[in-house]
Each structure stands twice: as structure tokens, then as C-alpha cells.
C-alpha positions as CSV (number, residue, x, y, z in Angstrom):
1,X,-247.5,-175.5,-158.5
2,X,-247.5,-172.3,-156.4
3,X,-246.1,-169.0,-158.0
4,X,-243.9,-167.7,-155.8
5,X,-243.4,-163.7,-156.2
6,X,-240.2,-161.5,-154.7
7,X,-242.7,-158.0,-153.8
8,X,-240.2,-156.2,-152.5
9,X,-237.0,-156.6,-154.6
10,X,-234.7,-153.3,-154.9
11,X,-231.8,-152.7,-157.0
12,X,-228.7,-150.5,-156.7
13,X,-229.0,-147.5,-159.2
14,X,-225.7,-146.8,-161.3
15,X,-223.3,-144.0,-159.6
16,X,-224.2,-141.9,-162.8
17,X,-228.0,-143.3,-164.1
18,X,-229.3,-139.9,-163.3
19,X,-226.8,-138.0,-165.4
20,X,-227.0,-140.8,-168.4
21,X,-230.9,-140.9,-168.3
22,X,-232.0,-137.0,-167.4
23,X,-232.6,-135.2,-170.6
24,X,-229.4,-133.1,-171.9
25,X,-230.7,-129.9,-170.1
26,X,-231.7,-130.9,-166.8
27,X,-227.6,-132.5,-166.5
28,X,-225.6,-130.3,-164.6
29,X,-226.9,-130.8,-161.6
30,X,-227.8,-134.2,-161.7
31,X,-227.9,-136.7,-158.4
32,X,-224.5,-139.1,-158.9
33,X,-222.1,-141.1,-156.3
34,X,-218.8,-139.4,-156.7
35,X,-215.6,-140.5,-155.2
36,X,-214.3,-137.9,-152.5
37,X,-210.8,-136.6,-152.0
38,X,-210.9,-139.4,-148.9
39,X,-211.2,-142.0,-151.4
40,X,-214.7,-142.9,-150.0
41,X,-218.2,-142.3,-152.1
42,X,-220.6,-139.8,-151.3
43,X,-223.9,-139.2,-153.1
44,X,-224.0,-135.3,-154.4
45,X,-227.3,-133.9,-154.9
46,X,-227.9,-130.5,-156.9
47,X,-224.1,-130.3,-156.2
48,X,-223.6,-130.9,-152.9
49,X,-222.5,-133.8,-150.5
50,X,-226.1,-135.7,-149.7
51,X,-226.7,-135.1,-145.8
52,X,-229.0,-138.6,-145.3
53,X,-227.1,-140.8,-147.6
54,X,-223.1,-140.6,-145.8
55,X,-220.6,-142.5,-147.4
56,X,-221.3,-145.1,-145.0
57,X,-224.5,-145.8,-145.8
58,X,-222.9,-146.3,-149.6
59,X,-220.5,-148.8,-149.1
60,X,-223.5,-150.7,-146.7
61,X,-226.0,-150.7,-149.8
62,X,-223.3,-152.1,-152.0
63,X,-222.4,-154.8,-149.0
64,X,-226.1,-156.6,-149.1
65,X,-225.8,-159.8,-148.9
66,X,-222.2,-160.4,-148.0
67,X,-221.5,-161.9,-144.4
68,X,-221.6,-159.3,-141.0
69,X,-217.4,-159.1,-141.8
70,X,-217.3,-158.2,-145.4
71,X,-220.3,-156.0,-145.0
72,X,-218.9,-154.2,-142.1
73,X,-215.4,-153.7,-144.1
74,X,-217.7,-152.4,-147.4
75,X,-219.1,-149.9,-144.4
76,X,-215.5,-148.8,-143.5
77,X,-214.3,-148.4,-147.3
78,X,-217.6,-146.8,-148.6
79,X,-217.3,-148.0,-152.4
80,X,-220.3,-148.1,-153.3
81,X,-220.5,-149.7,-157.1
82,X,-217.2,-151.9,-156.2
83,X,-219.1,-153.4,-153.0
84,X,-222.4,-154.3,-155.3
85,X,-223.4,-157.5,-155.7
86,X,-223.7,-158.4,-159.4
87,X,-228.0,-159.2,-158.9
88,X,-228.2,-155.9,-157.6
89,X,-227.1,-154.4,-161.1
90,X,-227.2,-156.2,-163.6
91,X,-230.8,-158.1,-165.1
92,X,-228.8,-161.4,-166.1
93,X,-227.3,-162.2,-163.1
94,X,-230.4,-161.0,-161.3
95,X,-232.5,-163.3,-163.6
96,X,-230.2,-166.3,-162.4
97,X,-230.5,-165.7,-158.7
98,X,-234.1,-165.7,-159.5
99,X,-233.5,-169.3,-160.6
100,X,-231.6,-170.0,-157.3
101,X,-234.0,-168.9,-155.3
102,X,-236.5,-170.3,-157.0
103,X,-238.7,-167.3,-157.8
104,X,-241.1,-166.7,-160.7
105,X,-240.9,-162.7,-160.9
106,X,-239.5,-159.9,-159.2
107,X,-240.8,-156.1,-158.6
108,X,-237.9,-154.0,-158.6
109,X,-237.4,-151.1,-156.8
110,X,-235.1,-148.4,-155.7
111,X,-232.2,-148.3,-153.0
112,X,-230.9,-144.7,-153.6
113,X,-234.2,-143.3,-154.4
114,X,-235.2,-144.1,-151.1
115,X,-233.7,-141.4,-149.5
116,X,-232.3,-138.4,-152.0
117,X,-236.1,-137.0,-151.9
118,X,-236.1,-136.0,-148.6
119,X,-233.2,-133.7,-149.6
120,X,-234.6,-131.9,-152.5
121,X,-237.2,-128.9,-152.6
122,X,-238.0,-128.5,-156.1
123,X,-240.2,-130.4,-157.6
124,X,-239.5,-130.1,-161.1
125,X,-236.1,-131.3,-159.8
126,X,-237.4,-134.1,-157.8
127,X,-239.6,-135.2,-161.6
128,X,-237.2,-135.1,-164.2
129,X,-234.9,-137.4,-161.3
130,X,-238.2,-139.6,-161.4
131,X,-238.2,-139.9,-164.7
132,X,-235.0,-141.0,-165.6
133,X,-234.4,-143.7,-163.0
134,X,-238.1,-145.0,-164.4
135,X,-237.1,-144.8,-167.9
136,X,-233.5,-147.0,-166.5
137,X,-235.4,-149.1,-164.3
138,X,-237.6,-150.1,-167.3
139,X,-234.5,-150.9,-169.7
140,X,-232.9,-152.9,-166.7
141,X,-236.2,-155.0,-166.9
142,X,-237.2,-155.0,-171.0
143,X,-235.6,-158.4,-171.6
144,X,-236.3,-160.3,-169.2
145,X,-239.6,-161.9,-170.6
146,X,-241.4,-159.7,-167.7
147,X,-240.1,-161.7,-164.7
148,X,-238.4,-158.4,-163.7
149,X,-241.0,-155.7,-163.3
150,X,-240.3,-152.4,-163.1
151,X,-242.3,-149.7,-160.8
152,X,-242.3,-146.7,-161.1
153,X,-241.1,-143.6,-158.7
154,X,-243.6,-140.5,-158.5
155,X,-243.2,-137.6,-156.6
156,X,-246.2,-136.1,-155.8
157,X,-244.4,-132.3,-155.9
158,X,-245.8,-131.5,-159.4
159,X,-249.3,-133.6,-159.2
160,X,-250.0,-133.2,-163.3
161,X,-246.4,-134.3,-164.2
162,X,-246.7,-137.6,-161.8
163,X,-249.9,-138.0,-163.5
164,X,-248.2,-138.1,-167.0
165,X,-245.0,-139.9,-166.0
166,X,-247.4,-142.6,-163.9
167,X,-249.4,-142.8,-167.4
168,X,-245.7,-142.8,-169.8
169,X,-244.1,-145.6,-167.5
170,X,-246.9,-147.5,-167.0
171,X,-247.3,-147.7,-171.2
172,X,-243.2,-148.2,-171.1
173,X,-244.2,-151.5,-168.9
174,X,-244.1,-150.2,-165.3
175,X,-246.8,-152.1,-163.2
176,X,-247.3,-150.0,-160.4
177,X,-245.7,-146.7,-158.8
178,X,-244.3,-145.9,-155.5
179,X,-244.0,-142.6,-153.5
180,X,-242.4,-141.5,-150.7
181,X,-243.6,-141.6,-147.1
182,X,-243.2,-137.6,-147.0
183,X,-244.3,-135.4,-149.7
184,X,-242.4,-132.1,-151.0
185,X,-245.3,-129.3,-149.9
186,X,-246.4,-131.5,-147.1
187,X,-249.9,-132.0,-147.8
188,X,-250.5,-135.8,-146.5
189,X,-250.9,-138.2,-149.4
190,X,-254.6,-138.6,-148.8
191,X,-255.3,-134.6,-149.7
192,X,-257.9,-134.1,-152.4
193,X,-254.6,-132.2,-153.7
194,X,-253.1,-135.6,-155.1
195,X,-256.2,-137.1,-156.0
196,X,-255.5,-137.1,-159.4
197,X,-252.8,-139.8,-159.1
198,X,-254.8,-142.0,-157.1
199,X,-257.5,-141.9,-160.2
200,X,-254.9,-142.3,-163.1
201,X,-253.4,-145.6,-161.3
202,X,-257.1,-146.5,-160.9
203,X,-257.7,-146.1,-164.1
204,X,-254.6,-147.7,-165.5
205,X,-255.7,-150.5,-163.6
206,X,-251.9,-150.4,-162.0
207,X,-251.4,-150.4,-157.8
């Protein structure tokens, strides 16, 4: 019997993952979905309004896979965790579409963290962010006898400190990292700069 595999599964982060899974320090000015005096969502980033991610694009994420009219209405109301669909946030019911669909194991990535990177110019910032959506993304996963597999987001701003977070997830059950199609200094991801992170996923054995 063929193993069939979602590759390219994604989640919707909790409106306040960052601020629950940052260390107590780094919380201030952690990335959240806050609910504007318009009554529509908008994702604040080192507190300010987000200038990629508009309110729009909230209520869209949180429409997936609801029919062109009820997405189009979750575009117009821009509620965000309200619009999600349960699979997209919660392991349980994502384990049961799994069943639905007929699907042996799911790699899970990010929806917000697709984007809030290109609006951030620190990289310690952009790290500890990193950091706690992997150590979420791995909780989301723990219990689900590994049919929900976490991988990790690295930035490649601090090049030791992906390094060491690619190394911690990958221990805390990640199996694999992603980055970014645009890095923070703007050295392409093939400079000798990042090399480092290319070897430690080598030798973690991890893509």
C-alpha cells in the first residue's frame, strides 16, 4: 500500500503564540494579531501595524478552505482566529482530516511566518520570533505519534544562533528547517557566509 505524504501542509499560528512562547524578556514587543478600533485584525510587529500582512490578508488565511462566498466575506470582516478552520489549529482535528483525506503524515509549516520576516531588521529579533513559533510548532505536533511533523523556521540573520536553534529543534523532533526566499543582510543563501547551516542540517541528517 502506497504512503501517501501532505509535503507542504501549513498551519495558522495563534494571534498571541509569539507573546506566550518568546522568553519573558524578549515580550514587549512581540509579533501578535490584535483587533483594531475598526473591529478588523491586523498583525503588529515590534509595535506597529504589519505593512505586507493587511487585515485582509488575515481574515483570507483564516477563510482556507471555505467556498469563493464565505471566503470572500472572511476577506471583508478580517477575523482572523474566528475565520480559522479548526485543522488549521488544532492537532486533533488536524489528525482527523488526515484520516479524511487519507494521508499518512503531514509536514507542518507556517502561514504568518511567511511574511512578518520581510518586515523586521534585527536579527536577534527575527531569532527569538524563530524560536518560539518552533518550540509551538513542536508542542502542536508532540502527540500525534509523529504523523504531524514539525519544521523548523531559521533565519539566516544571526548564522550561529540558526545553527543552534536548527540543532535544539531538530533534537525537540523538527525534521527539517525552512528559510525565507530573502535574507536580513542580503547575502544570497548560497554565500560561504551561511555555510554553516547548510553543514549542521547535513550533519543532522535533516533537509
Amino acid at each position: 500500500m502506497d504512503v501517501v505524504i501532505d509535503a507542504d501542509g501549513h498551519v495558522l499560528e495563534p494571534p498571541d503564540v509569539w507573546a506566550r512562547y518568546l522568553d519573558p524578556a524578549e515580550r514587549a514587543g512581540a509579533i501578535r494579531v490584535r483587533r483594531g478600533g475598526d473591529g478588523r485584525d491586523f498583525l503588529e510587529i515590534a509595535g506597529r501595524p504589519a505593512r505586507l500582512t493587511t487585515p485582509e490578508m488575515l481574515g483570507g488565511l483564516g477563510g482556507m478552505g471555505k467556498t469563493l462566498p464565505e471566503l470572500a466575506a472572511a476577506t471583508q470582516t478580517a477575523h482572523y482566529a474566528e475565520s480559522a478552520p479548526a485543522a488549521a489549529a488544532d492537532p486533533a482535528a488536524r489528525l482527523a482530516l488526515l484520516d479524511r483525506d487519507g494521508l499518512a503524515h503531514a509536514l507542518l509549516y507556517p502561514s504568518l511566518g511567511l511574511q512578518w520576516e520581510a518586515e523586521v531588521d534585527d536579527p536577534a529579533y527575527a531569532l527569538a520570533h524563530c524560536r518560539a513559533y518552533n518550540r509551538w510548532i513542536e508542542e502542536f505536533c508532540a502527540g500525534s505519534g509523529r504523523r504531524l511533523v514539525p519544521i523548523a523556521h531559521l533565519s539566516l540573520g544571526d548564522v550561529a544562533g540558526a545553527v543552534a536553534e536548527l540543532r535544539r529543534a531538530v533534537r525537540a523532533g523538527a525534521r527539517g528547517a525552512f528559510v525565507l526566499p530573502f535574507t536580513l543582510s542580503g547575502l544570497p543563501h548560497g554565500h560561504p557566509a551561511h555555510d554553516p547551516v547548510w553543514a549542521e542540517a547535513q550533519a543532522l541528517d535533516v533537509p
